[in-house]
Each structure stands twice: as structure tokens, then as C-alpha cells.
N, C-alpha and C positions, 0 to 999 in steps of 0.2 A: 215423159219417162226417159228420153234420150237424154235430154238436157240433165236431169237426176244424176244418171249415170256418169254422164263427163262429171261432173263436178266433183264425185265420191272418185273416180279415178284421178284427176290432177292434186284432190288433197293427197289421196294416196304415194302419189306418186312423188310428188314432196317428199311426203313423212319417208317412204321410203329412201329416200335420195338422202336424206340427214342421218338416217339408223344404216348405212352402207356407206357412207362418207371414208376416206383412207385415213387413218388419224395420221397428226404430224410428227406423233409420237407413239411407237409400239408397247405396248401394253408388255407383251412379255420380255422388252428390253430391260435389264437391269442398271439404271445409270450412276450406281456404286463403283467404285477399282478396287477390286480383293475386297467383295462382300465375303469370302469365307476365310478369306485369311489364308488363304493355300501359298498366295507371295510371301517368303516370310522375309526376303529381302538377297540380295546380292553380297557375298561373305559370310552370311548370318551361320550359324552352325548351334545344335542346341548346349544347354552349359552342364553342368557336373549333376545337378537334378531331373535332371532330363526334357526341360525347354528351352523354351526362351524368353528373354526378358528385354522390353521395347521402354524408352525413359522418353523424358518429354522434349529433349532436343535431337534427339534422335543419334548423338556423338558423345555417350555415355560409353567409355574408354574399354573398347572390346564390343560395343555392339552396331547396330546398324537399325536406322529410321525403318519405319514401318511403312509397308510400300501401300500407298494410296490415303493413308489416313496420316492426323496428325495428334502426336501425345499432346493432350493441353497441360493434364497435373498428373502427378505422380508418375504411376508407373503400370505395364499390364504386360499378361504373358501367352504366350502362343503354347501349347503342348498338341503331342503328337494320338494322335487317332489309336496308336495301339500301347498307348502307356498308361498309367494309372488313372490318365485322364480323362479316357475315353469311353467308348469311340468317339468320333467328330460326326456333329447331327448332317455334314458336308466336306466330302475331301478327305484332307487328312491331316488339318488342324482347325481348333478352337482357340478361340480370344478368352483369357479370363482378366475380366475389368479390374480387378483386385491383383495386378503384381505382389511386388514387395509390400505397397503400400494403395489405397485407393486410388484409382486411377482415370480417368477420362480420354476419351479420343473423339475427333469429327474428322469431317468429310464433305466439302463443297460441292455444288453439282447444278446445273445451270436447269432451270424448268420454265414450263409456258404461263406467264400471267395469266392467272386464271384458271387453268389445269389442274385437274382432279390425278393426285397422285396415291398410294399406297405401298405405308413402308411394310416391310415383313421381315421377320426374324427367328431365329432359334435361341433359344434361353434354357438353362439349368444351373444349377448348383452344384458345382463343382464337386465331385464326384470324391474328392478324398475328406472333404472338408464337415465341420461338423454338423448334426442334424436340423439345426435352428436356421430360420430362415436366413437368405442374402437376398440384398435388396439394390435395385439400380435403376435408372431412369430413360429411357431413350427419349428422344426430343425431337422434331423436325417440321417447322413450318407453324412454330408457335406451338402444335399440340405435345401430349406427355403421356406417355405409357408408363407407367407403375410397377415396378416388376419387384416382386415378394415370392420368392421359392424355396424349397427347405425339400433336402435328402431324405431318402428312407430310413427311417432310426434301425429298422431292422441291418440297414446293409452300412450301416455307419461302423469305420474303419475297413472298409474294400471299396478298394480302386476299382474302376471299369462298369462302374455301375450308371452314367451322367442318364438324367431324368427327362429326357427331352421335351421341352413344348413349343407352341408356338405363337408367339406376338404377330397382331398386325395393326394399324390405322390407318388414318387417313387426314389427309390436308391438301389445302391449295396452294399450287404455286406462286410465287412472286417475282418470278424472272432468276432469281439466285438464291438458292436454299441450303443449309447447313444440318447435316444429320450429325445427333450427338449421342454416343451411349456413356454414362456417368454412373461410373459404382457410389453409393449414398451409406454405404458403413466401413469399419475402416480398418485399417489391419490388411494380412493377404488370405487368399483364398476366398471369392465371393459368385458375384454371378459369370457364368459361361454364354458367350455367342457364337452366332455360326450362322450361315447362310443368310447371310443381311442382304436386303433389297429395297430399292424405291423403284417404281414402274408405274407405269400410267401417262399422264398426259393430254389424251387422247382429247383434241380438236378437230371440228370439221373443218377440211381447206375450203379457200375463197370460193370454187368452185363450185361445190359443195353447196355454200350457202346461197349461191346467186341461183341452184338449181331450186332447190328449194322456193328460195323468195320468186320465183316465175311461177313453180306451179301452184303457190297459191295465188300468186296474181291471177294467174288462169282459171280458178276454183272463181277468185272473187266475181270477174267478167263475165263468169258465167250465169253465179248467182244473180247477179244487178241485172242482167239481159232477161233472166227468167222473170225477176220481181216487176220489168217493165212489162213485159207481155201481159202480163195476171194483171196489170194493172189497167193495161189497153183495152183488153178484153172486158172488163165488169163497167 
């Protein structure tokens, strides 16, 4: 019975030792720059309709690059939390992927071979815009969210109404991973984001694992030690 006992405590004590491990990566870190878009950049000032409008080299003549992210095509706009845009699902602005024209932006960000991450986001439909769906793509780590959302026909032509939901998935790291959101119809006014994240990561340190791989080996020495008794015995 003694011998029972150790053996269910060193597995124990293993499995504990792996489910308490420190990760090398905190889960509630966000490894985004201006997941909400509150940077709206250094000079940047909003324009005559009351945002702002970010282009794909970022030295479209009167504006300034968008801090953390990069325009690939088109064009996208930032508005303010308390204008016809709003409010912002975070802070006190929102990305609309549809500037002038469809637009795209990414974002690089170094993760653990292997690591289990989870992107998360705010999405709506632009709040002034008309009641038929917009539609846009977020991307990261190979997988693809689908995003299809459409205004309240009742509140179609009033501002201030944005519909808030929320996206998440999930993918594995590969050492360097690119988060992309891509408006997919075309014209301005489409899908809204806000409070964009990736987090996760989480690996057991070396530590960790060499605690672990002992207390099974302990489990095992014990077991072989009992199955030789039982076997001395009979």
C-alpha cells in the first residue's frame, strides 16, 4: 500500500509540475503595437470629415504611417469614439478597413515554434454605412476568419449606433508570424476593428520539463521495484 501511494504521488507530482510550469510566454500579453489603434500617429490631426485616413506608404502628401501596422493596398481610416462612428469597442478610436477604397494592413510579431496562440478582435459595420453586409478577412498563422456583418436596417442613416462583436481563433506559432486584416468588397465604408490581440504562447521552461521527466522516472522505479517483489514472492 505504501509503495501504491508513492507512486500515485510522484505521477502526481509530475503532472503537477507541468500544469504550474511559468510560461515563457504570458497569456494575457498582447504581442500587437496599437491593437486598438489609439496611436494614431505623430503630426496626424483628423481631416474635414472628421477622421483620418492612413494610405499604403504611409507619405500620402498630408498624412502620416500608421503606427505599428503596415498599409499593404489601398487605403483605411481611423474615427473618433464620439463621432458618427462610434463609439470605439476600445479607447477612443476604430480602424475602418475600407478607407477611400479597400484596404489591407499587417503586423509582424515574433512567436514560440510550436506555441499555441489566440488572436481576438472587435468587428462591426460601420455605423453610417448601408444596411447590407461588409465583409473582411483576418489571417494569422495560416488560419482565416470570415467576417460578414450588416447594420440594423431599422437604424440605417444614424451614426452612433456601431454593432459590436467579437472574433477569436487560434493557430501555432512558427517563430515569425504576420497578422493581416483585409477588407474583401470594395468601395469605402466597410468592416470596423478595434481591440486586436494575439496572446498566448505558453511553454513549459526546461525546468519544468526535467521536473516532470524525474517524477515519472520515480513513478516508473517504483512501479518495476513493486512488479519485482510480486514476482519474488509467488
Amino acid at each position: 500500500m505504501a509503495r501504491k501511494t508513492i507512486f500515485v504521488t510522484a505521477a502526481a507530482a509530475a503532472l503537477m509540475a507541468l500544469a504550474m510550469a511559468p510560461a515563457s510566454a504570458s497569456a494575457a500579453t498582447n504581442l500587437l503595437v496599437n491593437g486598438s489603434f489609439d496611436d494614431i500617429g505623430a503630426g496626424a490631426s483628423p481631416e474635414g470629415w472628421g477622421g483620418l485616413t492612413y494610405y499604403v506608404d504611409g507619405t500620402h502628401p498630408g498624412h502620416v504611417a500608421l503606427p505599428g501596422w503596415t498599409v499593404e493596398s489601398g487605403s483605411v481610416d481611423l474615427t473618433d469614439t464620439h463621432t458618427t462612428w462610434g463609439p470605439a469597442a476600445d479607447g477612443e478610436y476604430s480602424l475602418d478597413i475600407n478607407g477611400w477604397d479597400a484596404g489591407t494592413i499587417s503586423q509582424g510579431f515574433n512567436t514560440i515554434v510550436g506555441g499555441h496562440y489566440t488572436v481576438s478582435f472587435a468587428y462591426s459595420r460601420n455605423a453610417a454605412g448601408a444596411p447590407d453586409p461588409a465583409t473582411a478577412d483576418v489571417t494569422a498563422g495560416g488560419n482565416v476568419f470570415h467576417i460578414s456583418t450588416a447594420n440594423d436596417s431599422s437604424l440605417y442613416g444614424y451614426g452612433g449606433h456601431m454593432l459590436w462583436q467579437t472574433g477569436t481563433f487560434d493557430f501555432v506559432g512558427s517563430g515569425h508570424d504576420v497578422i493581416r486584416l483585409a477588407a474583401t468588397i470594395p468601395g469605402n465604408g466597410g468592416v470596423f476593428f478595434d481591440k486586436v490581440s494575439v496572446s498566448g504562447g505558453a511553454v513549459p521552461e526546461p525546468a519544468a520539463w526535467a521536473l516532470m521527466i524525474s517524477g515519472f522516472g520515480m513513478a516508473g522505479t517504483v512501479l518495476r521495484r513493486r512488479r519485482a517483489q510480486v514476482a519474488a514472492a509467488a
